[in-house]
Backbone as XML, in Angstrom:
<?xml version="1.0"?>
<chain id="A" units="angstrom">
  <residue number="1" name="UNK">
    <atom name="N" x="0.845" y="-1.178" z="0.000"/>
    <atom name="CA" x="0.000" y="0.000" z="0.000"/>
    <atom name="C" x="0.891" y="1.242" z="0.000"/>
  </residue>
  <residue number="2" name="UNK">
    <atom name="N" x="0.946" y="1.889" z="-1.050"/>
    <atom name="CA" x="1.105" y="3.820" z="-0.489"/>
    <atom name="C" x="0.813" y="4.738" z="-0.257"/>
  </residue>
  <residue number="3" name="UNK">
    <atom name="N" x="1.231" y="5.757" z="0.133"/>
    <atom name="CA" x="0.680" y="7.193" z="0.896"/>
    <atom name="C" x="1.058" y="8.036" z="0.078"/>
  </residue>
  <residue number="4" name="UNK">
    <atom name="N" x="0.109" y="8.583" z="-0.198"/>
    <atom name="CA" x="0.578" y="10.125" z="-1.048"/>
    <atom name="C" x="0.676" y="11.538" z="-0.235"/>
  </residue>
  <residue number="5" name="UNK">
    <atom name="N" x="1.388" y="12.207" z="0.075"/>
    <atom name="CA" x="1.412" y="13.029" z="0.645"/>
    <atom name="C" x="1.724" y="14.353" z="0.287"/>
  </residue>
  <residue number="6" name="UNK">
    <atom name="N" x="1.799" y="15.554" z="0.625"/>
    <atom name="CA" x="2.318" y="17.008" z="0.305"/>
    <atom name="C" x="3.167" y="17.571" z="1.102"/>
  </residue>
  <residue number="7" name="UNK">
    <atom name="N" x="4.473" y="17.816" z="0.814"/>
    <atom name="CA" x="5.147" y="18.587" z="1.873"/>
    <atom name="C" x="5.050" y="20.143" z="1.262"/>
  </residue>
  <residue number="8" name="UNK">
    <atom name="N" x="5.379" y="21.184" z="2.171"/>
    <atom name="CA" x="5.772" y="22.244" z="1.992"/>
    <atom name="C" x="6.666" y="22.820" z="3.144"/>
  </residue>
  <residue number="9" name="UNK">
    <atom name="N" x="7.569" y="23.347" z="2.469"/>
    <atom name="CA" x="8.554" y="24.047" z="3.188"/>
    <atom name="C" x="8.686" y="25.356" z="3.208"/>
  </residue>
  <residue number="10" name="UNK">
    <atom name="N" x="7.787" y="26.192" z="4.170"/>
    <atom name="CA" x="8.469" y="27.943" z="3.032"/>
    <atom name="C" x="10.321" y="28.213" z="3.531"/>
  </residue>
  <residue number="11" name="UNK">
    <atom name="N" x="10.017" y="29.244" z="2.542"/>
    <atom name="CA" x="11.720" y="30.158" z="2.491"/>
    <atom name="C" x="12.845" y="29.321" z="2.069"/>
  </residue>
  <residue number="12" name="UNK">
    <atom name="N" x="12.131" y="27.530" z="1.920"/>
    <atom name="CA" x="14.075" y="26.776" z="0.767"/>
    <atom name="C" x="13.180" y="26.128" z="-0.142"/>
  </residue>
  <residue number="13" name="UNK">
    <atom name="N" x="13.001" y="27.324" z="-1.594"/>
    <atom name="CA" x="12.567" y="27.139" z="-2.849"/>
    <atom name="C" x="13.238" y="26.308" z="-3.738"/>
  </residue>
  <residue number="14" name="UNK">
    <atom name="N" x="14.918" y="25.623" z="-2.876"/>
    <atom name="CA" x="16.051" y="25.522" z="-3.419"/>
    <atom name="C" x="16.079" y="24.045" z="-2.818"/>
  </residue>
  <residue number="15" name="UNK">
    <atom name="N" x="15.147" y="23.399" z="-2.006"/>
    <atom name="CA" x="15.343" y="21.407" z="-1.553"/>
    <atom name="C" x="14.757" y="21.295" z="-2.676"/>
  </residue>
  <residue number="16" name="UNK">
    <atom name="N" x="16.203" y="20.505" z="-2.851"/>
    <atom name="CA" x="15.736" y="19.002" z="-4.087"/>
    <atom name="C" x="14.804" y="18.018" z="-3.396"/>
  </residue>
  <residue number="17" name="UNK">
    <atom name="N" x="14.064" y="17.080" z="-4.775"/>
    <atom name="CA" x="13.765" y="15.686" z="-4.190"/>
    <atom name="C" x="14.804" y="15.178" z="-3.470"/>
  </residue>
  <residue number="18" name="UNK">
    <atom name="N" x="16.038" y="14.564" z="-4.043"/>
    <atom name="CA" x="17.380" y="14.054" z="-3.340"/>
    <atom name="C" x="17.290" y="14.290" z="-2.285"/>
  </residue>
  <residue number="19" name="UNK">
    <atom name="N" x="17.323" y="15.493" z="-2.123"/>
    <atom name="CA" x="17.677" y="15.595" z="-0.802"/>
    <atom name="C" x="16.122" y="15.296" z="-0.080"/>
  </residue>
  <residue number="20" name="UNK">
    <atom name="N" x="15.606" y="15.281" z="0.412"/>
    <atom name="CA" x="14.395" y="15.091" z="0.802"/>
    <atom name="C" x="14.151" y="13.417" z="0.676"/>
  </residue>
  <residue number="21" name="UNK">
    <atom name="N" x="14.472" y="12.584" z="-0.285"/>
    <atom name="CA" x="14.350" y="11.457" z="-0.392"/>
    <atom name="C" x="15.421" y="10.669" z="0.734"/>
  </residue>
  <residue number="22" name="UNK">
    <atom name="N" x="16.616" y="11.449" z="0.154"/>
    <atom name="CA" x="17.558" y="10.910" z="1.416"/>
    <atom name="C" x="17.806" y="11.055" z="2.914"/>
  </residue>
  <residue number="23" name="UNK">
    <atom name="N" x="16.873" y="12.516" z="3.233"/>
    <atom name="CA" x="16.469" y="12.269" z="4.652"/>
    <atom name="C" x="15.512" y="11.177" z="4.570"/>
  </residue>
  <residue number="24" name="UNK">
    <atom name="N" x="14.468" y="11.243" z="4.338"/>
    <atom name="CA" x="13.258" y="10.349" z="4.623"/>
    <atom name="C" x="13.778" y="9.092" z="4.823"/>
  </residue>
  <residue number="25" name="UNK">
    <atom name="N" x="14.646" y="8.121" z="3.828"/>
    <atom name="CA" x="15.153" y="6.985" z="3.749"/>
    <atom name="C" x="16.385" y="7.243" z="5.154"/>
  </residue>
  <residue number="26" name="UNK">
    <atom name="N" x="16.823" y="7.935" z="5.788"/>
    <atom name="CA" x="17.919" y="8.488" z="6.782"/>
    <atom name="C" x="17.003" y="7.948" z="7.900"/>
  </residue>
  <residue number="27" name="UNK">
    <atom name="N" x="15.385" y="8.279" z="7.714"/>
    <atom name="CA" x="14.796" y="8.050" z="8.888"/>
    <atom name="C" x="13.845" y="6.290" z="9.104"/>
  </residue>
  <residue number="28" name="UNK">
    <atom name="N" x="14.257" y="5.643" z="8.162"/>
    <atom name="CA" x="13.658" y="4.369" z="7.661"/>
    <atom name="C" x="12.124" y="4.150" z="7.357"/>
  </residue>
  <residue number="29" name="UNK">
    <atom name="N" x="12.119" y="5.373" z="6.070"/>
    <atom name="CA" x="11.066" y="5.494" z="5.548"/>
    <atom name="C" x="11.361" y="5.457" z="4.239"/>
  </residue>
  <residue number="30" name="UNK">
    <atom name="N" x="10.529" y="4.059" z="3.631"/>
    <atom name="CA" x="10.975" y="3.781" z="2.109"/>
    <atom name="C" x="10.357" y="4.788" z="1.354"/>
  </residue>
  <residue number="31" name="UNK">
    <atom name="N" x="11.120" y="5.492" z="0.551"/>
    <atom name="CA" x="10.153" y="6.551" z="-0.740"/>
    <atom name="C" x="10.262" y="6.113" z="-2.095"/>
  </residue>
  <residue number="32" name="UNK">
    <atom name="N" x="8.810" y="5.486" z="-2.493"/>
    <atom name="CA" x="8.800" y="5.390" z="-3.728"/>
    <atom name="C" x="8.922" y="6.151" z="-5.131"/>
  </residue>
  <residue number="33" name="UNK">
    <atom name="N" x="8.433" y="7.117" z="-5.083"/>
    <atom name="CA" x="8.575" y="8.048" z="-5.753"/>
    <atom name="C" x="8.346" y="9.921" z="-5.037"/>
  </residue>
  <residue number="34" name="UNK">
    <atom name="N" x="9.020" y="10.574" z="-5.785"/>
    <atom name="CA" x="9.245" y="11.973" z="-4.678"/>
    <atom name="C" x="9.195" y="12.839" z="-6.185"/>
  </residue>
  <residue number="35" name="UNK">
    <atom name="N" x="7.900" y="13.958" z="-6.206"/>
    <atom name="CA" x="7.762" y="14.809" z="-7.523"/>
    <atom name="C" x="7.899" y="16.336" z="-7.085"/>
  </residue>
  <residue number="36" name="UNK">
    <atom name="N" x="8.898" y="17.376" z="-7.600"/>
    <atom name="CA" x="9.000" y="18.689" z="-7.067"/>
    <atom name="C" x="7.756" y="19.698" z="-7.912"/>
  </residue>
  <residue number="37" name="UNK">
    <atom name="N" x="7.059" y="20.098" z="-7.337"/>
    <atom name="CA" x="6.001" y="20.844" z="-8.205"/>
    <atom name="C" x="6.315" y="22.476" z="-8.084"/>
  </residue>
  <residue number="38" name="UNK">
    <atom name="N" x="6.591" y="23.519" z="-8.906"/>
    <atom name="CA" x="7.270" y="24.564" z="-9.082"/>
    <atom name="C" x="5.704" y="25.862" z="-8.016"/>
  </residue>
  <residue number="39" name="UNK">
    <atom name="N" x="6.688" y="26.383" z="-7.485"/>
    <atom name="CA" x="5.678" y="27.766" z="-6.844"/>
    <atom name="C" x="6.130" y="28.553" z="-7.460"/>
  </residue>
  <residue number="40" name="UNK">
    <atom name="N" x="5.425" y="29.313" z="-8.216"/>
    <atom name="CA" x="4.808" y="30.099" z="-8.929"/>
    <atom name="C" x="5.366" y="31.525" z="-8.438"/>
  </residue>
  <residue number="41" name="UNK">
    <atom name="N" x="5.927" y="31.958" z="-7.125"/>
    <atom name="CA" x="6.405" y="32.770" z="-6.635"/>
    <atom name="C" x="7.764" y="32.461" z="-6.125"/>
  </residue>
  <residue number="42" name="UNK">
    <atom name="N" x="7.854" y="30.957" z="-6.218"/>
    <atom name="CA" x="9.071" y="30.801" z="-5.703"/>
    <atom name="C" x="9.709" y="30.648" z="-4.434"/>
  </residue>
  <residue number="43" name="UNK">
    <atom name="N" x="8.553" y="30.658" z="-3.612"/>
    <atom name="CA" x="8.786" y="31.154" z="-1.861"/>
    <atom name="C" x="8.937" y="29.527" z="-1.398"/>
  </residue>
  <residue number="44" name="UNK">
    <atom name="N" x="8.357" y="28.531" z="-1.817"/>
    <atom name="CA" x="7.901" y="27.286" z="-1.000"/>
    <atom name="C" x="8.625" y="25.913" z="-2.051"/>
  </residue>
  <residue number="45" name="UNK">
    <atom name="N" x="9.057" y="25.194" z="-1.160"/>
    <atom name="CA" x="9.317" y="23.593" z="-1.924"/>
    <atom name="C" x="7.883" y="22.844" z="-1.742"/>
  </residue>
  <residue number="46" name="UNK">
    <atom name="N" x="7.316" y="22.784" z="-2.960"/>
    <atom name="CA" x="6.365" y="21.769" z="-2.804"/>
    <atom name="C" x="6.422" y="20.368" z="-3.626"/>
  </residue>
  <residue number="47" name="UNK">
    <atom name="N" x="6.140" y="18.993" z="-2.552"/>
    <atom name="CA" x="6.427" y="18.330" z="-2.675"/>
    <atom name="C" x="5.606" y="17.163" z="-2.831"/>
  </residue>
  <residue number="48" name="UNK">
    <atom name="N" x="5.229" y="15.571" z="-3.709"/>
    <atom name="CA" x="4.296" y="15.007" z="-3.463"/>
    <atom name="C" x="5.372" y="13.781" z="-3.371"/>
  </residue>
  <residue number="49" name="UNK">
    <atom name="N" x="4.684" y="13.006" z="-1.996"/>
    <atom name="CA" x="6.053" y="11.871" z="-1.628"/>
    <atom name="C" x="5.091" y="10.544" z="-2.045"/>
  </residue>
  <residue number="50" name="UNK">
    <atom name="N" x="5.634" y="9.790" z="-2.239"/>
    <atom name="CA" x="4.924" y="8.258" z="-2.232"/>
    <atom name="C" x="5.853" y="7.277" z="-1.526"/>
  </residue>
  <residue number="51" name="UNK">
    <atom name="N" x="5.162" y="7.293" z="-0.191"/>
    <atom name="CA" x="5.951" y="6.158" z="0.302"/>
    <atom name="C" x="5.331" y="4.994" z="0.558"/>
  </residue>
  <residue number="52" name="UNK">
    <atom name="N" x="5.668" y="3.685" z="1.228"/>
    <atom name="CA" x="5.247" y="2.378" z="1.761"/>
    <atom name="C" x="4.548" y="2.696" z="3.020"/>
  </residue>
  <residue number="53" name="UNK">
    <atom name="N" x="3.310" y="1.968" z="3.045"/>
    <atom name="CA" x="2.323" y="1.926" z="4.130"/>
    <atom name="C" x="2.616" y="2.304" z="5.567"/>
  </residue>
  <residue number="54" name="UNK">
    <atom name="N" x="4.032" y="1.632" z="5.563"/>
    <atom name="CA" x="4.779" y="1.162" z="6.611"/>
    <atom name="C" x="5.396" y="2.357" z="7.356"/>
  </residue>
  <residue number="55" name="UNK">
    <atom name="N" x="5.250" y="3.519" z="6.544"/>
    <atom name="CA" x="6.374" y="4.428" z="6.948"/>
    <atom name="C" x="4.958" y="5.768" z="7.474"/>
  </residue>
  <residue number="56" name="UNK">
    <atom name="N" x="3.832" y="5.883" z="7.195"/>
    <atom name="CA" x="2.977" y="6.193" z="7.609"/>
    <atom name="C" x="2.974" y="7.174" z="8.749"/>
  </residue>
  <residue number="57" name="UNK">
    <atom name="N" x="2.791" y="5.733" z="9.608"/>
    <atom name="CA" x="3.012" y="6.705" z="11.341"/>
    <atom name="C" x="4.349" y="7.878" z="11.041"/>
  </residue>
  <residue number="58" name="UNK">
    <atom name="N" x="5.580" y="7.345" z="11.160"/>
    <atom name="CA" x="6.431" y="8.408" z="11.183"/>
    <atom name="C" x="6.725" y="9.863" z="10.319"/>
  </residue>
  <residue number="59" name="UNK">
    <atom name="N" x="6.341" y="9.962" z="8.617"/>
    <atom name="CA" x="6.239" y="10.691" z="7.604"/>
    <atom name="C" x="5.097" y="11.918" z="8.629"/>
  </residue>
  <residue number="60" name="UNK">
    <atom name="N" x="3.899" y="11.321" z="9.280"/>
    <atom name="CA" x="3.331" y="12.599" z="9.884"/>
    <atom name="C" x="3.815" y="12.656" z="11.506"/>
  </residue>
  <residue number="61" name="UNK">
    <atom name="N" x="4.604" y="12.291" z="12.334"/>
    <atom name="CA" x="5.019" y="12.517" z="13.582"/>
    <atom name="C" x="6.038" y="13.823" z="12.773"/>
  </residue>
  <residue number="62" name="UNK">
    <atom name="N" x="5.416" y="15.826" z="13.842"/>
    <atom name="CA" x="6.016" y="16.543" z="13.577"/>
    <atom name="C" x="7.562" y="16.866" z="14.371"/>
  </residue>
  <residue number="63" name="UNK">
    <atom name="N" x="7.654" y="15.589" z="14.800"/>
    <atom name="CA" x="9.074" y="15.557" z="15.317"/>
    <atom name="C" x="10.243" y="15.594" z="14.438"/>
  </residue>
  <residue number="64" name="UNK">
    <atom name="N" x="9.934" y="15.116" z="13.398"/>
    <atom name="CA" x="10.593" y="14.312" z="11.953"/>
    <atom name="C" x="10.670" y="16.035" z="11.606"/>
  </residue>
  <residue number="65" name="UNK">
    <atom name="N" x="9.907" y="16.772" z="11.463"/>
    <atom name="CA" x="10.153" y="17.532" z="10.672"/>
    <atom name="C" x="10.857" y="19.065" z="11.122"/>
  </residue>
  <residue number="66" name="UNK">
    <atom name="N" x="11.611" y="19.918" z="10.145"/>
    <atom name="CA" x="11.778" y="21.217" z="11.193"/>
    <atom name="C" x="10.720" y="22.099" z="11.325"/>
  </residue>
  <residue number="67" name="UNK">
    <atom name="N" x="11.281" y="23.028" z="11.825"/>
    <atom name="CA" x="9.680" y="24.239" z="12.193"/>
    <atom name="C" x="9.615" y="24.668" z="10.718"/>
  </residue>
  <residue number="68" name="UNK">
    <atom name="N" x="8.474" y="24.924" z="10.240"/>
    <atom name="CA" x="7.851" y="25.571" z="9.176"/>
    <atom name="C" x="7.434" y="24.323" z="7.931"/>
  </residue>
  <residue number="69" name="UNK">
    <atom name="N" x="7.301" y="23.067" z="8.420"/>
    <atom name="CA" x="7.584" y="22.017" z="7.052"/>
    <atom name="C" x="5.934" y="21.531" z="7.055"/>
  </residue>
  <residue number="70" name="UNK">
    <atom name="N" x="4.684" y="21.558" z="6.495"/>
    <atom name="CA" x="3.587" y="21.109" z="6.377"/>
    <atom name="C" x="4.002" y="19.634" z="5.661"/>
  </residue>
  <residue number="71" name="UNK">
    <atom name="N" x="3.006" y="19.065" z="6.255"/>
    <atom name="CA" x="3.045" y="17.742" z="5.624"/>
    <atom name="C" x="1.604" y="17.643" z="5.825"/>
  </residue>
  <residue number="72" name="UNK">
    <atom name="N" x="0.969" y="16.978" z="4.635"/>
    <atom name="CA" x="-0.906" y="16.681" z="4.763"/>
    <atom name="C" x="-1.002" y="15.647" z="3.550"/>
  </residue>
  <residue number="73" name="UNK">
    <atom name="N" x="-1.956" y="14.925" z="3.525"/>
    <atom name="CA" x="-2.322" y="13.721" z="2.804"/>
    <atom name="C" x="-2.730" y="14.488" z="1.530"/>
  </residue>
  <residue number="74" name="UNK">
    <atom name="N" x="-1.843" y="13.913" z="0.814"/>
    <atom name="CA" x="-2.604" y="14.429" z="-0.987"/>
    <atom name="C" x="-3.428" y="14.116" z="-1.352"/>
  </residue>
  <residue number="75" name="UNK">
    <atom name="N" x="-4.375" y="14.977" z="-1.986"/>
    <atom name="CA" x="-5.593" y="15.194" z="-2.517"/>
    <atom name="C" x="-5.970" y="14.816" z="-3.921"/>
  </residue>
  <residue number="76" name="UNK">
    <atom name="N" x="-5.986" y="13.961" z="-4.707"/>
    <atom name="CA" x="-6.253" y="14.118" z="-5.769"/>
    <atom name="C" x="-7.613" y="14.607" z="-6.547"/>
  </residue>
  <residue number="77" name="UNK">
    <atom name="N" x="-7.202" y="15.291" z="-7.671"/>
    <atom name="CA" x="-8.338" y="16.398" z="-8.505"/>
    <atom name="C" x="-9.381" y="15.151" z="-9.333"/>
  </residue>
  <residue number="78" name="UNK">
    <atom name="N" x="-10.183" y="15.774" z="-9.575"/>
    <atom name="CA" x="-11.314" y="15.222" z="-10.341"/>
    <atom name="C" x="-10.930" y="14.908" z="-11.729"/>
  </residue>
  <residue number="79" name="UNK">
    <atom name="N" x="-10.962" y="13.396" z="-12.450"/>
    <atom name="CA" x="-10.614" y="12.786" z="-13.595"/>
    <atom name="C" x="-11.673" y="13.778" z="-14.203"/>
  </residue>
  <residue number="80" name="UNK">
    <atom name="N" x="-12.289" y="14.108" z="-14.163"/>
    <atom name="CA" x="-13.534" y="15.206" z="-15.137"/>
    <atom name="C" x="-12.441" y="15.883" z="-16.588"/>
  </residue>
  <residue number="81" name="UNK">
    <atom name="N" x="-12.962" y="15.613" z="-17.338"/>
    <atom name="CA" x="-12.440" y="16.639" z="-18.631"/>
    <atom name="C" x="-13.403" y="17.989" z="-18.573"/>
  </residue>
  <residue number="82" name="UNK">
    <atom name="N" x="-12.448" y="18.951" z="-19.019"/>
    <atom name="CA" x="-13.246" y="20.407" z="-18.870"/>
    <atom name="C" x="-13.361" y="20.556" z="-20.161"/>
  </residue>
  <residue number="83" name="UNK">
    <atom name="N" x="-14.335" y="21.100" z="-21.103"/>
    <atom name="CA" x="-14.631" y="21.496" z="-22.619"/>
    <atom name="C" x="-13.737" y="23.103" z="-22.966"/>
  </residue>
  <residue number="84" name="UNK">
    <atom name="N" x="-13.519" y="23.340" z="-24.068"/>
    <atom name="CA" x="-13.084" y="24.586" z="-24.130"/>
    <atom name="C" x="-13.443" y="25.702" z="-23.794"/>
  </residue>
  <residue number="85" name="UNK">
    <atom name="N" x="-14.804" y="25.609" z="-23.378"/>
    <atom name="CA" x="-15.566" y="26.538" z="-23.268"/>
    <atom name="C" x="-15.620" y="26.801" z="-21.621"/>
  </residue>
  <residue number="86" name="UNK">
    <atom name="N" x="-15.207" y="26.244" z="-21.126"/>
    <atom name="CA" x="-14.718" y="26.046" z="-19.331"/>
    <atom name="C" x="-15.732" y="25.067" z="-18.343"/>
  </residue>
  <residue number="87" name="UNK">
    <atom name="N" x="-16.748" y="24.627" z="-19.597"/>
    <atom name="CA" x="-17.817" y="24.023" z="-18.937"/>
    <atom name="C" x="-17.643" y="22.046" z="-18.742"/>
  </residue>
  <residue number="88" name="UNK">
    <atom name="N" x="-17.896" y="21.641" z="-17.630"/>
    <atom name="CA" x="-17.122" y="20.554" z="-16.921"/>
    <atom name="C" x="-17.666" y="19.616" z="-17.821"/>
  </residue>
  <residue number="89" name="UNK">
    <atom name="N" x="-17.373" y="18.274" z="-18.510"/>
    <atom name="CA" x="-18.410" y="17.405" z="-18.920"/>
    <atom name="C" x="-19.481" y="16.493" z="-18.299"/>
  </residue>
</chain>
């Protein structure tokens, strides 16, 4: 089973996945896949992690993390196709 999750970090626009993958795995949390999604202003690392079931509990204990790091369960958007016209199908 995996967890999809969201990190955000404000003020280091500049963490890689790498790095972020290799703490997580530092803390014996397997990461399957780790995607950097660009802010638009530039202020925040945002992040979507996929790890093993297993690693769960610890990925949200805010001990793991430093001050300012959100972590929340990812959300996925509606498979819906939108028409050109902006109207939903």
């Amino acid at each position: 089973m995996l967890l999809f999750g969201e990190l955000q970090r404000k003020f280091l626009s500049d963490t890689s996945e790498k790095t972020l993958v290799n703490y997580l795995q530092s803390k014996g949390i397997k990461v399957v896949s780790c995607f950097k999604y660009a802010d638009k202003y530039d202020r925040f690392s945002l992040m979507r992690v996929c790890i093993s079931h297993s690693g769960e509990k610890k990925i949200f204990d805010p001990k793991l993390w430093p001050d300012g790091v959100v972590v929340r369960p990812w959300t996925f958007k509606s498979q819906q196709a939108e028409h050109s016209d902006g109207n939903m199908q």
